[in-house]
C-alpha positions in Angstrom: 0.0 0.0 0.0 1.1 3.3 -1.1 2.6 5.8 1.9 2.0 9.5 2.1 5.4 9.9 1.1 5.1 8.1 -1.9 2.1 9.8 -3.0 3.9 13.3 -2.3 6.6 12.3 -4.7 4.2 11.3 -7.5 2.3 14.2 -7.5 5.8 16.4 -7.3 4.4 17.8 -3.7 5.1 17.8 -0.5 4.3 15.4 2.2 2.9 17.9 4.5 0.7 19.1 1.3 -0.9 15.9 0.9 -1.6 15.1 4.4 -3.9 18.7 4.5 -5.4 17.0 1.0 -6.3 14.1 2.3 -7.4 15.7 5.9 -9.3 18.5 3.9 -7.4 21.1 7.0 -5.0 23.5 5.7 -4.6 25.4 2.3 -3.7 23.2 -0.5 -3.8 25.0 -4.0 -6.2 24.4 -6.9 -3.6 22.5 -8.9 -1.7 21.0 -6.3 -5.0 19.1 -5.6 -5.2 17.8 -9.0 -1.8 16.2 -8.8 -2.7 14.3 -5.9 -6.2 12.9 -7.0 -5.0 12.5 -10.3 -2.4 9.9 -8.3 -5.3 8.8 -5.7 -7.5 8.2 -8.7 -4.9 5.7 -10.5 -3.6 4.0 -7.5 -6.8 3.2 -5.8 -5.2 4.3 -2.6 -7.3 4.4 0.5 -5.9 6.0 4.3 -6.2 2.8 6.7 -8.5 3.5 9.7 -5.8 3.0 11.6 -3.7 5.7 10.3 -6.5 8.2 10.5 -7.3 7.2 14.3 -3.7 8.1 14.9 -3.9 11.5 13.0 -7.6 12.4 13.9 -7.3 10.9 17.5 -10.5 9.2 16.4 -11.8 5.7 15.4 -15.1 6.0 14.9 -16.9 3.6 16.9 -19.5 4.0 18.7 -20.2 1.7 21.7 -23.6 0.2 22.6 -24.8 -1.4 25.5 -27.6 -3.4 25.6 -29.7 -5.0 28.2 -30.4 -7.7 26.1 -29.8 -8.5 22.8 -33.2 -10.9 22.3 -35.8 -8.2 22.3 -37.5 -6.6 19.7 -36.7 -3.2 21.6 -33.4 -3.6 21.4 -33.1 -4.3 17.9 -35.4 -1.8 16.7 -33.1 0.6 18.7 -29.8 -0.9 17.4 -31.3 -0.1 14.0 -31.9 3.3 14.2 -28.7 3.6 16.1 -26.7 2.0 12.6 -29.0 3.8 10.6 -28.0 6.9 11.7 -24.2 6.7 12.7 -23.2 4.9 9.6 -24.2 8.1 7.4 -21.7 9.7 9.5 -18.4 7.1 8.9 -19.2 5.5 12.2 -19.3 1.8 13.2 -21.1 0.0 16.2 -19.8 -2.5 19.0 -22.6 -3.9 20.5 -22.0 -5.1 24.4 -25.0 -7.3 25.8 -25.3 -7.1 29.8 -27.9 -9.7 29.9 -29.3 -7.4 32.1 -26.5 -7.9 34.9 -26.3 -4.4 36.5 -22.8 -4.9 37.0 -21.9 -5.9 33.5 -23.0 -2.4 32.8 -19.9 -0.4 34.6 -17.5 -3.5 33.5 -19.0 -2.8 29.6 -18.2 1.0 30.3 -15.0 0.5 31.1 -14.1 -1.9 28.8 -15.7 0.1 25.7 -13.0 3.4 27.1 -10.1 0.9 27.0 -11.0 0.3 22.9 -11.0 3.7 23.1 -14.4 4.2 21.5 -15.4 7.7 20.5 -18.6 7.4 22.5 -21.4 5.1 24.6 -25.0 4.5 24.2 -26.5 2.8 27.2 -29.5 1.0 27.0 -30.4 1.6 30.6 -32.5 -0.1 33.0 -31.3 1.9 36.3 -29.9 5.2 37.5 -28.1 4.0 40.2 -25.3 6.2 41.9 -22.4 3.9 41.1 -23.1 3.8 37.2 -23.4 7.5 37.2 -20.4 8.3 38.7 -18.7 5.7 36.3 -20.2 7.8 33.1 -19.1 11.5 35.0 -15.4 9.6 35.3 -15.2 8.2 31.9 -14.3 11.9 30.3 -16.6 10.5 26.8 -19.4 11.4 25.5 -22.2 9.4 26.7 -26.0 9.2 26.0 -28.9 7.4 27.9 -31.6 5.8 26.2 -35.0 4.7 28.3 -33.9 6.4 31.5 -33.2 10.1 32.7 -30.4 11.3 34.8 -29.0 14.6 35.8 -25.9 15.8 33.9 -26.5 12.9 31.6 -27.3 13.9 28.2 -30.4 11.1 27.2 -33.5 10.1 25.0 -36.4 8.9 27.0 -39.5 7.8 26.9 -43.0 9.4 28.7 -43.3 6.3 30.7 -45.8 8.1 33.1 -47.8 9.7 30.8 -48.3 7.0 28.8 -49.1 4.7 31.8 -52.0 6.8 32.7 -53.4 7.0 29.1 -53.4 3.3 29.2 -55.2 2.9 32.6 -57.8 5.8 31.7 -58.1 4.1 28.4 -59.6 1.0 30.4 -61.8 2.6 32.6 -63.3 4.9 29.7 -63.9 1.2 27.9 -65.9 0.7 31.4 -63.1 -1.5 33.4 -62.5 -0.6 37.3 -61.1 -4.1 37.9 -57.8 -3.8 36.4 -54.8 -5.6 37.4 -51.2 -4.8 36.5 -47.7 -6.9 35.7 -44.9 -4.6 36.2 -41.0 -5.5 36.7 -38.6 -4.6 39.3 -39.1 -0.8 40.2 -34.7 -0.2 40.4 -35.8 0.2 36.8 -37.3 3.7 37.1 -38.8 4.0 33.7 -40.2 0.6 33.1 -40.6 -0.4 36.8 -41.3 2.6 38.5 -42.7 5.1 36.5 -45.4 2.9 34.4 -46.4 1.1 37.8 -47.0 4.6 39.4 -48.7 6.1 36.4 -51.0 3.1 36.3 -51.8 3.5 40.0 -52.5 7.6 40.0 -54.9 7.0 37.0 -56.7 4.7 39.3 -56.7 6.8 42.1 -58.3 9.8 40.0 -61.1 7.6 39.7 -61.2 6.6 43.3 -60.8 3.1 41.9 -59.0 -0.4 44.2 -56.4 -2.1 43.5 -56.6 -5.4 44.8 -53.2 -6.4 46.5 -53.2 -9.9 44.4 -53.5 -7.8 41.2 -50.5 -6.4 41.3 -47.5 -8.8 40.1 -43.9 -8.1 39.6 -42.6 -10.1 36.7 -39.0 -10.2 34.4 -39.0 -9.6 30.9 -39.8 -12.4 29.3 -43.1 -14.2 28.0 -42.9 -17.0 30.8 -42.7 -14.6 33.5 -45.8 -13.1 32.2 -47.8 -16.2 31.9 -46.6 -17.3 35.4 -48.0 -13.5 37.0 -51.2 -14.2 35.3 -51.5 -17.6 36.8 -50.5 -15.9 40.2 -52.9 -13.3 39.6 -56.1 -15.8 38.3 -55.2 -18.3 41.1 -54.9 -15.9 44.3 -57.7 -13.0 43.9 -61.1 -13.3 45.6 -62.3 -11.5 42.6 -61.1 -11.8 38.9 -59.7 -8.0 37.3 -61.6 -7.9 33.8 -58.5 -6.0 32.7 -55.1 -6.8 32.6 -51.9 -3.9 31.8 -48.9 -5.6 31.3 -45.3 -3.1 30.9 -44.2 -5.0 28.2 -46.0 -6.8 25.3 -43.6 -9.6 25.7 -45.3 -10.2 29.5 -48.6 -9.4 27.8 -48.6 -12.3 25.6 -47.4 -14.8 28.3 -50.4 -13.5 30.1 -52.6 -14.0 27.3 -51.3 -17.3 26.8 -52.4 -18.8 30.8 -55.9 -16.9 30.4 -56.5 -18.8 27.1 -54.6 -22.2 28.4 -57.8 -22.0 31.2 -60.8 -21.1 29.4 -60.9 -17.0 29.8 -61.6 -15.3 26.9 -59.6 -12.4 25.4 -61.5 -9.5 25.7 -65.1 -10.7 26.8 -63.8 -12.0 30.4 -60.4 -10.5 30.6 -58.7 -7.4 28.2 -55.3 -7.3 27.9 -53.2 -4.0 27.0 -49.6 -3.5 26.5 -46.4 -0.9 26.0 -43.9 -2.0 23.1 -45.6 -2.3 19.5 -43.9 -5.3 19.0 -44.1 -7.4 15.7 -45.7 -10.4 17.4 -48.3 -7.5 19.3 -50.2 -7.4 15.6 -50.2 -11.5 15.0 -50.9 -12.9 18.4 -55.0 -13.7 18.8 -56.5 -11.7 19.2 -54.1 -8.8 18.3 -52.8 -7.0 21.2 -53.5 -2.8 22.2 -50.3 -1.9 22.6 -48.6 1.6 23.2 -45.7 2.2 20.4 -42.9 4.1 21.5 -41.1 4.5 18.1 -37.9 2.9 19.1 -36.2 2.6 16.0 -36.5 6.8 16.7 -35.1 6.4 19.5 -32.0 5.0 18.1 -31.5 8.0 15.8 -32.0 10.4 18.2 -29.5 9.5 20.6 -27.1 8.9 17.1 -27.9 12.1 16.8 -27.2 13.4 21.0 -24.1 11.3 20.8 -22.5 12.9 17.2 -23.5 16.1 18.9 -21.7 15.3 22.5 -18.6 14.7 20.2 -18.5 17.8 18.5 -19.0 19.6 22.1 -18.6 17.6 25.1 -20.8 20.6 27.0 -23.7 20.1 25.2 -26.0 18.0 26.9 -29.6 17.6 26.6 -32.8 15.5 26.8 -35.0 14.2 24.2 -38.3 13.3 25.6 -39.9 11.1 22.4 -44.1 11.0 22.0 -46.0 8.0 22.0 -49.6 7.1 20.2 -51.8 4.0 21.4 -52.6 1.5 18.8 -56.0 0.0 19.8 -56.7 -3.6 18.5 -58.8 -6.3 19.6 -57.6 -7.5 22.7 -59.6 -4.6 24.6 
């Protein structure tokens, strides 16, 4: 492969002339120019990635960490992510926690010691000692699905949408409504969407049994195993069931259906997620989308941005619309 030097004295210029060429920094005259893509142009010669970390200080990766890697979430996310970065000369390394908390601060400073150019965490907590890991990292970092201060990030309206979801219900004439959240050190999934769900109920002066209310993982056989718990322990059946995710929505619908309940005439069913499997289950599942392939180009966008200027930090705070099918 050709060097610099090389180049210089084929295009009868010197070193330092080609390296503001091929850097586009630095004056370089019209004709000079021509000399040197005139040589580009027949020798095929391409800058190695390496050589331009070493003169740019920058390798263009950007690191992702991911809760899991099985979820539709996560993939939609990942593909905004790509979508977006790669238009910008930037490649991905993905790093899957399998949602271990401390993978998380072992992933951050793993993804510093490639010497990536930024992170995009997938979060599922806020916890003090990941946040003082991302303050002491000294790169440009970006949150998606969970807010923290000094931390720019892209979230979600978890509460909001929550209470949309339970007034939804009760406007379709349910006050019987039982709920299958996940562990509340998760603040938007966990914490947020259970208290949402429980301040909509409380508007309408409305009970929550203590038995409706189970705390599952994310996964379709957790679901299906709240439901049982739910079906098998309460004095009196909900007639409506929120579930966080859709994945723990379709477990659930699969124990009321395995035992003779019908899906919506005994028991409705309603979701967050939009997942592909939410429009083919039976019946099809009212879900909440959050548009998370979105989310992956906004926080493209936050972390390009963080790169440019480290000061800049902000929040994106992304809008969500309920798609309402047959399962309420």
């Amino acid at each position: 492969m050709l060097t610099i030097k090389e180049i210089a004295a084929m295009a009868k210029v010197s070193r330092s002339t080609v390296s503001r060429a091929l850097n586009n920094s630095g004056y370089v005259s019209e004709e000079a120019r021509k000399r040197i893509d005139q040589v580009i142009e027949e020798t095929g010669y391409a800058p190695s990635e390496q050589a331009k970390s070493l003169r740019t200080k920058k390798t263009k990766v950007i690191g992702v960490i991911l809760p899991t890697i099985q979820t539709e979430t996560a993939s939609k996310i990942v593909t905004g992510l790509d979508k977006e970065l790669s238009q910008h000369g930037y490649q991905i390394l993905l790093a899957n926690t399998n949602l271990e908390k401390e993978k998380e601060l072992e992933f951050l400073d793993l993804l510093k010691a490639r010497q990536v150019d930024g992170i995009i965490l997938i979060a599922t907590n806020t916890e003090q000692a990941l946040l003082q890991k991302i303050n002491a990292l000294k790169i440009p970092v970006v949150l998606i699905g969970q807010e923290a201060e000094d931390v720019a990030s892209v979230t979600y309206n978890d509460y909001h949408a929550s209470m949309e979801i339970t007034a939804f219900l009760i406007e379709k004439g349910h006050q019987r409504i039982a709920f299958i959240g996940v562990d509340e050190t998760d603040r938007a999934v966990g914490y947020l969407r259970k208290k949402g769900f429980f301040d909509e109920m409380a508007a309408h002066t409305l009970i929550v049994e203590e038995n409706w209310v189970q705390r599952a993982v994310f996964d379709i056989d957790s679901g299906h195993q709240a439901m049982e718990k739910i079906i098998t322990n309460s004095t009196e059946k909900p007639t409506a069931v929120f579930a966080v995710t859709d994945r723990l929505a379709v477990g659930a619908m699969s124990y009321l259906k395995q035992n003779g309940l019908r899906i919506p005439e005994d028991i409705a069913m309603i979701s967050i997620g939009a997942s592909e499997m939410s429009q083919y289950v039976d019946p099809a599942l009212t879900t909440m989308d959050y548009q998370n392939e979105l989310a992956g180009e906004k926080a493209a966008k936050q972390v390009l941005s963080l790169i440019a200027d480290p000061s800049g930090k902000k929040n994106v705070v992304l809008d969500y619309r309920l798609i309402i099918r047959d399962s309420v």
